[in-house]
matplotlib code that plots the C-alpha trace (Angstrom):
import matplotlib.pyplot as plt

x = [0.0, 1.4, 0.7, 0.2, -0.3, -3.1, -4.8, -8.2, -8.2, -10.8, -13.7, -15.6, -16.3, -13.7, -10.6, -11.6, -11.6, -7.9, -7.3, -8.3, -6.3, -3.5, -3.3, -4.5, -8.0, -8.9, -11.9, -9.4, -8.7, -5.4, -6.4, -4.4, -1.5, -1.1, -2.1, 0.1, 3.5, 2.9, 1.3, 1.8, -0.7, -2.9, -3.1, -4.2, -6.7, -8.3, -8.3, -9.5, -12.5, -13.2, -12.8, -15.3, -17.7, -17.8, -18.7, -20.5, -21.8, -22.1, -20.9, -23.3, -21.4, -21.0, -17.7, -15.3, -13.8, -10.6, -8.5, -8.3, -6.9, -6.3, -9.6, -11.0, -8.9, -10.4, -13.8, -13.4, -12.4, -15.2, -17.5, -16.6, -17.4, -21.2, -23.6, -20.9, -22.1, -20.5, -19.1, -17.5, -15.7, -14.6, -12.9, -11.7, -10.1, -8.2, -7.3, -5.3, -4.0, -2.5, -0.9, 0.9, 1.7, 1.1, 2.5, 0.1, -1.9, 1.1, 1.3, -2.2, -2.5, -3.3, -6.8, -7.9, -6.0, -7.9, -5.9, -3.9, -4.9, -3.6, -5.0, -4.4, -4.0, -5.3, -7.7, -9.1, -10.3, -12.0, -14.4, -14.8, -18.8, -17.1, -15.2, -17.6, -18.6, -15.2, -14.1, -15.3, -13.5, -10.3, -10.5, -10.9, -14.1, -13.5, -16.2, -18.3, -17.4, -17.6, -15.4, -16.0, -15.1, -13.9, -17.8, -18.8, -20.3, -20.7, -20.2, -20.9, -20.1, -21.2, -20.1, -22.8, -21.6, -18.3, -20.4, -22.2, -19.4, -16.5, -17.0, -20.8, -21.0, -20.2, -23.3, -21.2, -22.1, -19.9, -17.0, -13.8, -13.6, -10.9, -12.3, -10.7, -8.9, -6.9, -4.5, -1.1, -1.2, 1.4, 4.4, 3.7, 4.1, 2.9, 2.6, 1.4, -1.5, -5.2, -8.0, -10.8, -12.4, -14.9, -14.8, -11.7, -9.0, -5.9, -2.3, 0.4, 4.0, 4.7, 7.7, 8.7, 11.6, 13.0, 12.7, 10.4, 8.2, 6.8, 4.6, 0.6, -1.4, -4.8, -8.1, -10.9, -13.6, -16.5, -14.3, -11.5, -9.1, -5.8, -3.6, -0.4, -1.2, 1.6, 2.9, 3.7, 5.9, 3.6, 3.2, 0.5, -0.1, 0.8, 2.5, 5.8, 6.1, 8.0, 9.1, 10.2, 7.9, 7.4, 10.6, 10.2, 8.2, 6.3, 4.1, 2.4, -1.1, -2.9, -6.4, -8.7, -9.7, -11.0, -9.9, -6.8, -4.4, -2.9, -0.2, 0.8, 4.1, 5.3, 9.0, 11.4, 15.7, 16.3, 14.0, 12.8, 12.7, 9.0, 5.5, 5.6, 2.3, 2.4, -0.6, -1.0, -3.3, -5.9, -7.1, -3.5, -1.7, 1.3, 2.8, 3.2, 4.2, 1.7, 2.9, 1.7, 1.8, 2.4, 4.4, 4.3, 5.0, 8.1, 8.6, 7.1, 5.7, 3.0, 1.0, -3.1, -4.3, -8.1, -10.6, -13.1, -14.7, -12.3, -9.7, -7.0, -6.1, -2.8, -2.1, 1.4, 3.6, 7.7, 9.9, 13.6, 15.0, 12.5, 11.3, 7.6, 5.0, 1.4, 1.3, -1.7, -1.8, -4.6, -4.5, -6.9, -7.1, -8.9, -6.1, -3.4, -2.3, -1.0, -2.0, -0.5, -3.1, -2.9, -5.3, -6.3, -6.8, -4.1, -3.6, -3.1, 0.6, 3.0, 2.6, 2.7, 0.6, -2.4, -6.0, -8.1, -11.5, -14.3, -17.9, -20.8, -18.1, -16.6, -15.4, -11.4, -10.9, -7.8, -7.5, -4.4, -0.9, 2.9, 5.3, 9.5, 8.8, 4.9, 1.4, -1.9, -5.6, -7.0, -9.6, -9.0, -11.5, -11.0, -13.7, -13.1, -14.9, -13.7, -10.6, -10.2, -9.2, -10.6, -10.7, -14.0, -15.0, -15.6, -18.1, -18.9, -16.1, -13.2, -10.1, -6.6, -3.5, -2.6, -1.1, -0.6, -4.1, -7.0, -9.7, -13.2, -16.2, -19.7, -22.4, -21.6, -19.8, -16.4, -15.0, -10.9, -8.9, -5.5, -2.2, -0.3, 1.3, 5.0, 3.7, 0.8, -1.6, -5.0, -7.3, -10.4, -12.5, -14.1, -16.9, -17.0, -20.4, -19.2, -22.2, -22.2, -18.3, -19.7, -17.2, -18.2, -16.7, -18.1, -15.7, -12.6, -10.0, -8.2, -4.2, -1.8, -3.9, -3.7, -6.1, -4.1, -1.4, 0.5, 0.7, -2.4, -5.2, -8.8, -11.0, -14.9, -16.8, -20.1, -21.9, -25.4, -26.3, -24.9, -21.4, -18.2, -15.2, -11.6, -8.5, -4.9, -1.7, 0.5, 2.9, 2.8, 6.0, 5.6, 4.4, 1.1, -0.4, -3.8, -7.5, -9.8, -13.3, -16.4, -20.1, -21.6, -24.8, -27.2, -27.3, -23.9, -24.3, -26.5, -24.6, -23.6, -26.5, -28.0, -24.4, -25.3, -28.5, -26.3, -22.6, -19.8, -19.8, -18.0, -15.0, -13.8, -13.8, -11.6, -9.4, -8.9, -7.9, -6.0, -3.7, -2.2, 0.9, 2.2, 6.2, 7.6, 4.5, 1.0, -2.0, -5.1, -8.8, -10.5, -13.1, -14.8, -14.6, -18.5, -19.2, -18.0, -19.5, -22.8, -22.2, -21.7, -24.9, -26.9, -25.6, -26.4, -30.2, -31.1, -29.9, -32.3, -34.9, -34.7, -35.6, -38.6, -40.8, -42.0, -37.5, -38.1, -41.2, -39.2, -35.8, -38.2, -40.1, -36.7, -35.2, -38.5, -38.4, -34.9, -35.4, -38.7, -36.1, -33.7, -35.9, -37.2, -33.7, -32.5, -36.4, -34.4, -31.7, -32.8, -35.0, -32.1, -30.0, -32.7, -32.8, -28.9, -29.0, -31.5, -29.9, -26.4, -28.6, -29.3, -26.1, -24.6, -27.2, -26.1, -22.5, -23.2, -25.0, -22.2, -19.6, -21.0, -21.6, -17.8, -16.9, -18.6, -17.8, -14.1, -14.2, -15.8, -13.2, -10.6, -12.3, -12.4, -8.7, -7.5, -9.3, -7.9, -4.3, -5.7, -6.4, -3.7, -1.2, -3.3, -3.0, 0.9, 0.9, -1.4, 1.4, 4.4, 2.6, 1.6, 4.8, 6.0, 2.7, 4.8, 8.3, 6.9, 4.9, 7.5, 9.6, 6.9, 6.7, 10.6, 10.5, 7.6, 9.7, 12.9, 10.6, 8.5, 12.1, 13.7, 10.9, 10.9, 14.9, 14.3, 11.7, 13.7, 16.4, 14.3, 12.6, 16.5, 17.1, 14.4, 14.6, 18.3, 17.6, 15.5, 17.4, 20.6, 18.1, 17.4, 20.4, 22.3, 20.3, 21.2, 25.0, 24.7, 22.8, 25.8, 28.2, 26.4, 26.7, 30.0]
y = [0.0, 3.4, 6.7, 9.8, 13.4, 14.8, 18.1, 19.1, 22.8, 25.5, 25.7, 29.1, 31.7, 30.9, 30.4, 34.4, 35.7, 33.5, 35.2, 38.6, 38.6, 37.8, 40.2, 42.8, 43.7, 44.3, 46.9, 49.4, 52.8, 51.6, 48.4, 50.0, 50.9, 47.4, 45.8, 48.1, 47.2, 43.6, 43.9, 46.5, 49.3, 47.8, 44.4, 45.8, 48.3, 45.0, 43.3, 46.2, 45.8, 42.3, 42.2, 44.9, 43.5, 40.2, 42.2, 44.7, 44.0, 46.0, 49.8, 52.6, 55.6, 58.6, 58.5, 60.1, 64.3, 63.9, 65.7, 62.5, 59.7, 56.8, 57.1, 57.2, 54.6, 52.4, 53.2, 52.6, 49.1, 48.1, 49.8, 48.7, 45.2, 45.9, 43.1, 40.3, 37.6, 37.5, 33.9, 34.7, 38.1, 35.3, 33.1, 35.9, 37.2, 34.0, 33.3, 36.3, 36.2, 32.5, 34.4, 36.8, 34.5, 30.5, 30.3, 32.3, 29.5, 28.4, 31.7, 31.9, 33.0, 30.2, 30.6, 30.2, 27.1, 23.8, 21.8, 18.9, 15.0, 11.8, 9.8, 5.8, 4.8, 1.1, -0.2, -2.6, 0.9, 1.8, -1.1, -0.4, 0.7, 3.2, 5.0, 5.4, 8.4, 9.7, 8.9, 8.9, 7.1, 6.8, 10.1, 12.4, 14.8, 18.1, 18.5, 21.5, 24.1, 28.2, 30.9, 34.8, 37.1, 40.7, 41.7, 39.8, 37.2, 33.7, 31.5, 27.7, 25.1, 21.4, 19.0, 18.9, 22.6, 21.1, 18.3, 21.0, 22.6, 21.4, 20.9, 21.2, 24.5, 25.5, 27.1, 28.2, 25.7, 25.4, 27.2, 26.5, 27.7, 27.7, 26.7, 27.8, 24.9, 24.4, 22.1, 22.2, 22.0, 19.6, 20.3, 21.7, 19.1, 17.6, 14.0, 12.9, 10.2, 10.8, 9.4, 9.5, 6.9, 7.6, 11.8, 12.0, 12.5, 11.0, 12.4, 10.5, 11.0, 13.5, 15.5, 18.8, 20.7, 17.4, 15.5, 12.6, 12.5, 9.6, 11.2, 10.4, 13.9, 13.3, 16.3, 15.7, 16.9, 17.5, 19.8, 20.9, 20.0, 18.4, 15.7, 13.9, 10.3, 8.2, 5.7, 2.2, -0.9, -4.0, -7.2, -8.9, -12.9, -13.7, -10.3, -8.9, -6.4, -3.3, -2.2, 0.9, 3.8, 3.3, 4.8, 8.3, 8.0, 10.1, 9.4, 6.3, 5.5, 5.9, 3.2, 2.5, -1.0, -3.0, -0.4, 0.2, 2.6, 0.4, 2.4, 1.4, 2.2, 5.3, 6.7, 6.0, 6.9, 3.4, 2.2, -1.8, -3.8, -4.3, -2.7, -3.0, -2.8, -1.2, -1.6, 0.9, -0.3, 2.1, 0.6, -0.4, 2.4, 0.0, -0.4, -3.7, -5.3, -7.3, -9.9, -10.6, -13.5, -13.5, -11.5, -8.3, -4.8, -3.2, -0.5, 3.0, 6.1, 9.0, 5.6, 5.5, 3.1, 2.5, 0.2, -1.9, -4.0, -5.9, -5.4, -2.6, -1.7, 0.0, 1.6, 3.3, 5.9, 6.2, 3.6, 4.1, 4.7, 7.9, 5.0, 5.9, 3.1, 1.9, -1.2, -2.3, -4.9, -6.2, -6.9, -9.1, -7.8, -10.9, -13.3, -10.9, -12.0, -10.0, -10.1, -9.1, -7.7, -8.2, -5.8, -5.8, -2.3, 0.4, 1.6, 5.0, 6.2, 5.9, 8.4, 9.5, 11.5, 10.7, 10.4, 7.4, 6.5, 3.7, 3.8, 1.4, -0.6, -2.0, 0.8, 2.1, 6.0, 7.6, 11.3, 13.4, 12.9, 13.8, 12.6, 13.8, 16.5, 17.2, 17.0, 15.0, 16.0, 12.5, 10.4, 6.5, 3.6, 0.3, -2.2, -4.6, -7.4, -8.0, -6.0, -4.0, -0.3, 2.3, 6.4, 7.9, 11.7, 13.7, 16.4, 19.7, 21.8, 20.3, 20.6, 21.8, 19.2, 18.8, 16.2, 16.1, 16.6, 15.1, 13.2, 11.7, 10.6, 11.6, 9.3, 9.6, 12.4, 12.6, 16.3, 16.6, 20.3, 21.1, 20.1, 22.1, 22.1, 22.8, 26.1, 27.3, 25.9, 24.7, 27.2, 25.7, 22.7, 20.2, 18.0, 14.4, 12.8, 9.4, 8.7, 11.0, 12.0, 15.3, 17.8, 21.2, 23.6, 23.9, 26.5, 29.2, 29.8, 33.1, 33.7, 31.6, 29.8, 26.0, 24.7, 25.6, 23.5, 19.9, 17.1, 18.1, 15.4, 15.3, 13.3, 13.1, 12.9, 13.8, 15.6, 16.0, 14.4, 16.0, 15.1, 17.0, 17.3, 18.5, 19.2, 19.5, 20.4, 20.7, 22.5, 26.3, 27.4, 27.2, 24.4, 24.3, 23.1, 24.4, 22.6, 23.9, 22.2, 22.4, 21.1, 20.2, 21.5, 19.1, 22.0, 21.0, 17.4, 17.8, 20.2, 18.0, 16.2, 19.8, 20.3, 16.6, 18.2, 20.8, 18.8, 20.7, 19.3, 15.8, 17.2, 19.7, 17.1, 14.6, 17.4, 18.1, 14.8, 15.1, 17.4, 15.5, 15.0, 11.4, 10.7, 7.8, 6.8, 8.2, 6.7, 6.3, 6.5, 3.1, 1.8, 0.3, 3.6, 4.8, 1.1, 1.8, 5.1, 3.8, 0.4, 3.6, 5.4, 2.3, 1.1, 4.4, 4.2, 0.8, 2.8, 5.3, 3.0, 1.6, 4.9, 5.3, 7.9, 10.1, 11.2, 11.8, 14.0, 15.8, 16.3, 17.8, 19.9, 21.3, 21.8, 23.6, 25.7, 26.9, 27.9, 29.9, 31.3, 32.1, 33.5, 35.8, 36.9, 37.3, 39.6, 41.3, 41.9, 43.1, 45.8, 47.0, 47.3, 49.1, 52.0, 51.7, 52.5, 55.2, 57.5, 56.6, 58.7, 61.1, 61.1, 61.8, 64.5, 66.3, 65.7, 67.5, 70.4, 71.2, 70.8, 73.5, 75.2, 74.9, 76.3, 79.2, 79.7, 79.3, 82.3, 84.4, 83.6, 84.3, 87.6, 89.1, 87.6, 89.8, 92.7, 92.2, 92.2, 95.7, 97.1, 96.1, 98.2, 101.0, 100.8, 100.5, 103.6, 105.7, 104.8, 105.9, 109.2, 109.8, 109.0, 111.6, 114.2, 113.8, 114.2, 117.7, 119.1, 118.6, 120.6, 123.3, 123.2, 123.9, 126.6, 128.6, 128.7, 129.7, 132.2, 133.7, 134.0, 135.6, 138.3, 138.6, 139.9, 142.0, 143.4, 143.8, 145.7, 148.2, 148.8, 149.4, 151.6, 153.5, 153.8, 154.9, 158.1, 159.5, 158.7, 160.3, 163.4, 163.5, 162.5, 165.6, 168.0, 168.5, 168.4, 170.8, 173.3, 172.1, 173.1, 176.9, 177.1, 176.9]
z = [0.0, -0.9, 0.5, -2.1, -1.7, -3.1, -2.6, -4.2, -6.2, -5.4, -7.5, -8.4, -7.0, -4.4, -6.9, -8.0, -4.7, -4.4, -7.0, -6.6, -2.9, -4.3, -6.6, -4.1, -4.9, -1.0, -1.1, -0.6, -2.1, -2.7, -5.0, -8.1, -6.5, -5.1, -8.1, -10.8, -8.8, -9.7, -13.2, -16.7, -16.4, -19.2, -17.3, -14.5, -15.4, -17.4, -13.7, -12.3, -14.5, -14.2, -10.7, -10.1, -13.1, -11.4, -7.2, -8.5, -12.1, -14.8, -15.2, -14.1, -12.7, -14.8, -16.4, -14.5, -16.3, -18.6, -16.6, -14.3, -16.4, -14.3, -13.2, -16.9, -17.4, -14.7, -15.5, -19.4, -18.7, -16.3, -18.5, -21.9, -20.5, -20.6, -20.0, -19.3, -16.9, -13.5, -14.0, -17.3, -15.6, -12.4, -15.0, -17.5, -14.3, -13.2, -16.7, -17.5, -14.1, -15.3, -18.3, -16.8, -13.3, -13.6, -10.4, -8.5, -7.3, -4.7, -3.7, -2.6, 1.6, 3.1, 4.7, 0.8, 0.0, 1.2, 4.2, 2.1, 3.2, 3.1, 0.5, 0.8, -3.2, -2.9, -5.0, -2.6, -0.9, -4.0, -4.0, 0.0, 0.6, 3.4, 0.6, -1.8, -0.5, -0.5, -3.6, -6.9, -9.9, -7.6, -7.1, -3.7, -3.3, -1.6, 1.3, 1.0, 2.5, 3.6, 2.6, 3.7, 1.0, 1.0, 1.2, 4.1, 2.3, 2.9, 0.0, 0.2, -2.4, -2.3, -4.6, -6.9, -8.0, -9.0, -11.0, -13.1, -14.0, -16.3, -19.9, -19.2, -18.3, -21.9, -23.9, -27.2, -30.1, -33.6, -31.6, -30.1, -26.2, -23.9, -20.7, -17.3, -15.8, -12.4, -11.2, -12.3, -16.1, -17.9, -20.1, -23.3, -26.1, -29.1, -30.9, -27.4, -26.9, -25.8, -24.6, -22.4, -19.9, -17.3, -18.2, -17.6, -20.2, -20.3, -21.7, -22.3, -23.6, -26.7, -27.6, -26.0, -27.3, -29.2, -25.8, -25.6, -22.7, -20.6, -17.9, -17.9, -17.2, -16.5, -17.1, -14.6, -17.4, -14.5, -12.5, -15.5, -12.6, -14.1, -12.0, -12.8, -12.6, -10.1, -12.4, -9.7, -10.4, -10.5, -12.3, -14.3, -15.3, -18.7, -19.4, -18.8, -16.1, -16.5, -12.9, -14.1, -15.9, -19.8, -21.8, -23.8, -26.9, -29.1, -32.6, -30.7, -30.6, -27.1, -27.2, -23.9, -23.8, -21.1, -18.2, -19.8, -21.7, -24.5, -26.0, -29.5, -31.8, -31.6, -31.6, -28.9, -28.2, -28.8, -30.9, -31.2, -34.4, -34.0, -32.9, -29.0, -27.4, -23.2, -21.4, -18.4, -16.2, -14.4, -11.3, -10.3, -11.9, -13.3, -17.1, -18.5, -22.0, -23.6, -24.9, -28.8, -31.2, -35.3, -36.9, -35.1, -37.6, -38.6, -35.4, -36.6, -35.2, -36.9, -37.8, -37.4, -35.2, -34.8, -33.1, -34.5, -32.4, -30.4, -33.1, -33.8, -37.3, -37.7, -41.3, -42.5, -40.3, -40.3, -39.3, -37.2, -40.9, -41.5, -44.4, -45.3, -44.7, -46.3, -44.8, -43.1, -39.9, -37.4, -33.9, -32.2, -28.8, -27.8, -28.5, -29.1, -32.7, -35.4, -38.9, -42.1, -44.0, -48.2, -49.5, -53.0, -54.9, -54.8, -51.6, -50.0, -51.1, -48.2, -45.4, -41.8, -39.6, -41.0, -39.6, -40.0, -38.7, -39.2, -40.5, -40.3, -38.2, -42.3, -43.8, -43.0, -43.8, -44.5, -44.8, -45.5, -44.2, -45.2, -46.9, -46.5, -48.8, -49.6, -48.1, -48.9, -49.4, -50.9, -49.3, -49.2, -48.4, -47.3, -47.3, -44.4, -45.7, -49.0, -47.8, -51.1, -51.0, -53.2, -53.8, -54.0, -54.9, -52.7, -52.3, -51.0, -49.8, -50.3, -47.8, -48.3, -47.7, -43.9, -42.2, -38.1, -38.0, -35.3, -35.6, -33.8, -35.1, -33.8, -35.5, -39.2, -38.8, -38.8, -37.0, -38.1, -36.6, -37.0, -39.1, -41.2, -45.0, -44.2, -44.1, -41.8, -39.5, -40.8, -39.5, -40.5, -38.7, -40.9, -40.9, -42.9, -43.9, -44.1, -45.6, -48.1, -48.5, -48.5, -46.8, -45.3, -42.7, -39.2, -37.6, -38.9, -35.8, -36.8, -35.4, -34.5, -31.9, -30.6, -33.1, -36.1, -35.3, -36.1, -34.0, -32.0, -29.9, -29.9, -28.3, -27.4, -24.5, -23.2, -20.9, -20.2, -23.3, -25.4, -27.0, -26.7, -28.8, -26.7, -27.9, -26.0, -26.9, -30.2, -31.8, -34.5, -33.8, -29.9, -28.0, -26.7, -23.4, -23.5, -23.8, -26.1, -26.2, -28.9, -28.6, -32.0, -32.7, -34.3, -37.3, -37.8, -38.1, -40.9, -42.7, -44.5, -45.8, -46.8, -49.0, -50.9, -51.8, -54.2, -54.5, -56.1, -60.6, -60.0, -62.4, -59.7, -56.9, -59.4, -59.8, -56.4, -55.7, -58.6, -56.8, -53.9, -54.7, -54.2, -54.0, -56.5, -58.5, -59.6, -58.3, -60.7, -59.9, -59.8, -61.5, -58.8, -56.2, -57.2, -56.4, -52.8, -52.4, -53.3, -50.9, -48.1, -49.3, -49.6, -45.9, -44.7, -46.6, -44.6, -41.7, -42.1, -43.0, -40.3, -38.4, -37.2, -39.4, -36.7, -36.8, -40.6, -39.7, -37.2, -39.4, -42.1, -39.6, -38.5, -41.4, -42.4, -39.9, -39.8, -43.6, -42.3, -39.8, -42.6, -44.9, -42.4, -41.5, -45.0, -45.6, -42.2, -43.9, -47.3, -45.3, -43.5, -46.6, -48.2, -45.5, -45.1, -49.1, -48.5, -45.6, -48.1, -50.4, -48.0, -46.4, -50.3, -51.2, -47.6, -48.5, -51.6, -50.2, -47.2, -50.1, -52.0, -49.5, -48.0, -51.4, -51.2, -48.1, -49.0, -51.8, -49.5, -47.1, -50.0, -50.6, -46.9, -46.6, -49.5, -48.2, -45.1, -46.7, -48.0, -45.0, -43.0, -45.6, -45.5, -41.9, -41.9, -44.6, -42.0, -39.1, -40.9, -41.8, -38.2, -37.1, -39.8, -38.8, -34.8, -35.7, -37.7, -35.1, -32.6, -35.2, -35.8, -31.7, -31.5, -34.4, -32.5, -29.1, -30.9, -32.8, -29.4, -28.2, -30.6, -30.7, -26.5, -27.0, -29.9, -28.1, -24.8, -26.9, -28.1, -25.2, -23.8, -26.2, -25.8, -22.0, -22.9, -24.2, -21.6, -18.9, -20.3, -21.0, -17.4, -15.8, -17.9, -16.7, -13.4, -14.4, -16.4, -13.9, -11.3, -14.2, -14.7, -10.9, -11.1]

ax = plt.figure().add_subplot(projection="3d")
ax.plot(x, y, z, "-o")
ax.set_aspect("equal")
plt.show()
């Protein structure tokens, strides 16, 4: 018995308010300041919107005067978020705080973080009626429990709240969504294995950085909690034990069967001269070799492998030698004996990293792949009965060449995301009517996101009914560790029945196959490929005969009504493009009017600008001559002074003069009488 550590992570709302303590939204007036010395300005005016979109809800205080621009800042986030629901701003809010700091979550204070516990991983516990209501799949259950947030508010969660959460909580159909996870998420890789059993999805190996990996990551898809799975040393009957974990490998082929992980192929340092089968067994957490009888296959990786029944069939991939393949083997799972399959036909050209699925539980499919030096587009069929490969046309819209691509199949329906061309990313998500062989696109991703890249997994599961596709890792340049998930609509599982109603001319869909380039030798269409496609159709007719009619009823009434529904939105349309072409009209004729009117308005302006230029030399012509009016009337000023002057002493001279005479007249008279005397 061995003792493991294991520590359950908080669900919402109390991962935001983890969140939103740590990075320092307190109810203080000093939240920004806190939260600006750990984040860039723009990150944290986004959290400071979030966070107060998610306590108080939407926007509705005036915005704040320009002069303030923090504050306009603040307020332009919160309130450019509008209607958005509280939930979505809680997990909007924890995911950009996992961009700019995955590590936050160990950093969390502690009275947030749930008390760790001793977990005894025995399966004879699992099976024990005492534990069943503490565990769940091998897995612990938090207890509920009640957390007081920065408001004073109590917040209880009980299990069932984690339950209805996970992949079920998303509403979007036809689109890819990232969904907010917790745990601690694995290493980025890609060319890793996946699968899912019991919702829960398991990751295994890959390559990261030119390493190969060996570590099994498990996502808890009710909770979107991630784990690392403890990989023990244990021994089987009739199997080979391998006491230590499972070396490196990448390109391999991960399969659940009968409570196990059977992990087949795949590239490894040191490479084996054969396929090699590992069996990792869930219940007791231990690897083991299986061992097989016949002639097992040449030792490969980028190979498809794919279940039928109790049966694996493994077609082509790239062995030790980088030597292409287009081999095809079976592997009886009941008895564990390989067989070397002889098809007749021509088959697929050799290739790796291809996708492969099976219809009507007889017919093989193989779409796309790569060779050393080009990609593939073509479409091959195998018939599993008479074991005869052919290449139908395909329909509808066709898809570009891509290898490193996913694939699942839903019903008839086979969903494919991802690869590349040597060049870029496949942006698009398609949809296969296996039926049909009618093609159409369900979804566009647009940058250099996860789902445009190589070497990418998807897998389905379900929830509540309704089925799920998610997709983990791969590799556009970076490697990728993210989960992206996607709910088909039932609209786009009959997309492609609507497209067979108006198929692309048979010409252009034999051209397009035409086009995939094949390295050594060229591949001709068969004669007996419409044969196959109408075995397909005709399989797929019984199938449908065999529904009831009351379904038939109901798929017409739907489609009826949805082209009601579309008619009325296209009548919607029209209308609106009417009165957008009317006030254009208007809009022109008003356009018109203030241009003519800015022209006129513009010569006038011309007009009063020259008479200004007029005026304002007349105006420096009437300064100078006032300056010159001053300077000679200061002059005439001077000349009267000198002249009132010169008068005064010609005046005063005279008057001397005269005022001489008279004097002298009376000053000699008495001399003279004093003269006589004597």
């Amino acid at each position: 018995m061995a003792m493991a550590r294991s520590s359950s992570s908080l669900t919402y709302p109390e991962r935001f308010h983890a969140a939103a303590s740590y990075v320092g939204f307190n109810g203080s007036s000093s939240d920004m300041t806190s939260v600006t010395s750990k984040f860039k300005n723009d990150v944290a005016v986004l959290l400071y919107g979030l966070y107060h979109q998610a306590t108080i809800g939407p926007c509705n205080i005036p915005k704040p005067r320009a002069w303030s621009p923090v504050e306009l800042s603040k307020w332009t986030s919160w309130h450019g978020l509008g209607n958005m629901a509280t939930t979505e701003a809680m997990r909007l809010f924890v995911k950009i705080l996992e961009e700019e700091d995955p590590a936050w979550y160990s950093r969390v204070p502690e009275f947030f973080i749930e008390p760790v516990v001793d977990v005894e991983m025995n399966v004879n516990d699992i099976n024990n009626p005492d534990m069943k209501s503490l565990t769940q799949n091998g897995d612990s259950l938090p207890e509920p429990k009640t957390i007081t947030t920065e408001n004073g508010m109590s917040l209880e969660t009980q299990d069932k709240d984690v339950l209805l959460e996970g992949i079920g909580s998303v509403d979007v159909y036809d689109q890819w969504v990232a969904p907010v996870l917790s745990g601690q998420r694995p290493k980025s890789r890609y060319e890793h294995g996946a699968a899912v059993v019991q919702n829960k999805m398991y990751i295994f190996g890959g390559n990261h950085n030119g390493r190969y990996l060996n570590d099994i990551q498990v996502l808890d898809l009710r909770s979107l909690a991630w784990s690392k799975v403890e990989v023990k040393a244990g021994t089987e009957p009739l199997e080979s034990s391998s006491p230590t974990p499972l070396a490196p490998c990448a390109g391999h082929s991960l399969v659940p069967w009968d409570n196990k992980l059977l992990s087949v192929a795949g590239h490894t340092k040191k490479p084996s001269e054969s396929v090699t089968v590992k069996a990792f067994d869930l219940p007791s957490g231990t690897w083991s070799t299986l061992k097989t009888y016949g002639k097992a296959p040449a030792s490969r990786g980028g190979q498809s492998v794919t279940r039928v029944g109790s049966s694996l069939v493994m077609f082509g991939g790239e062995d030790a030698k980088r030597t292409l393949l287009n081999d095809l083997h079976i592997l009886d799972l009941e008895s564990l004996t390989w067989d070397d399959v002889d098809a007749v036909g021509l088959p697929p050209s050799p290739r790796s990293d291809h996708v492969a699925a099976v219809h009507a539980e007889r017919y093989l499919l193989i779409f796309g792949g790569g060779s050393h030096a080009t990609c593939f587009s073509d479409l091959h069929v195998l018939d599993m009965q008479t074991m005869e490969w052919s290449k139908p046309t395909q329909k509808g819209e066709l898809p570009t060449a891509r290898a490193g691509h996913a694939g699942v199949t839903v019903g008839e329906n086979w969903f494919i995301v991802g690869g590349g061309d040597n060049k870029s990313g496949v942006s698009e998500t398609i949809v296969l009517n296996m039926s049909t062989l009618v093609w159409s696109v369900l979804t566009t991703v647009q940058g250099r996101v996860p789902m445009a890249s190589e070497g990418l997994s998807m897998v389905l599961s379900s929830c509540n009914g309704e089925d799920v596709l998610v997709s983990f890792g791969g590799y556009n340049g970076r490697y990728s560790n993210e989960v992206n998930v996607l709910k088909p609509s039932r609209k786009s599982a009959t997309q492609s029945k609507i497209a067979e109603e108006n198929p692309m001319p048979e010409s252009v869909a034999t051209q397009q196959n035409g086009t995939s380039v094949m390295r050594g030798s060229e591949y001709d269409h068969e004669a007996g490929s419409e044969g196959k496609v109408r075995e397909i159709a005709m399989d797929n007719a019984d199938m449908e005969h065999a529904g009831s009619k009351e379904t038939s009823e109901h798929y017409i009434a739907a489609l009826k009504s949805e082209k009601e529904e579309l008619e009325a939105e296209i009548a919607k349309e029209k209308l609106q493009s009417l009165q957008l072409k009317q006030e254009l009209v208007e809009a022109e004729t008003r356009n018109t009017d203030i241009t003519k009117e800015l022209q006129s308005v513009r010569g006038q302006l011309a007009s009063e600008q020259s008479r200004c230029f007029k005026l304002e030399v007349d105006v420096a012509e009437l300064r100078q001559k006032l300056q010159t009016m001053e300077t000679l009337q200061k002059e005439l000023e001077l000349l009267q002074r000198q002249k009132a002057a010169s008068e005064q002493a010609a005046l005063n001279a005279k008057q001397r003069q005269s005022s001489g005479g008279v004097w002298g007249w009376l000053a000699g008279s008495p001399q003279d009488q004093k003269a006589d005397d004597s």
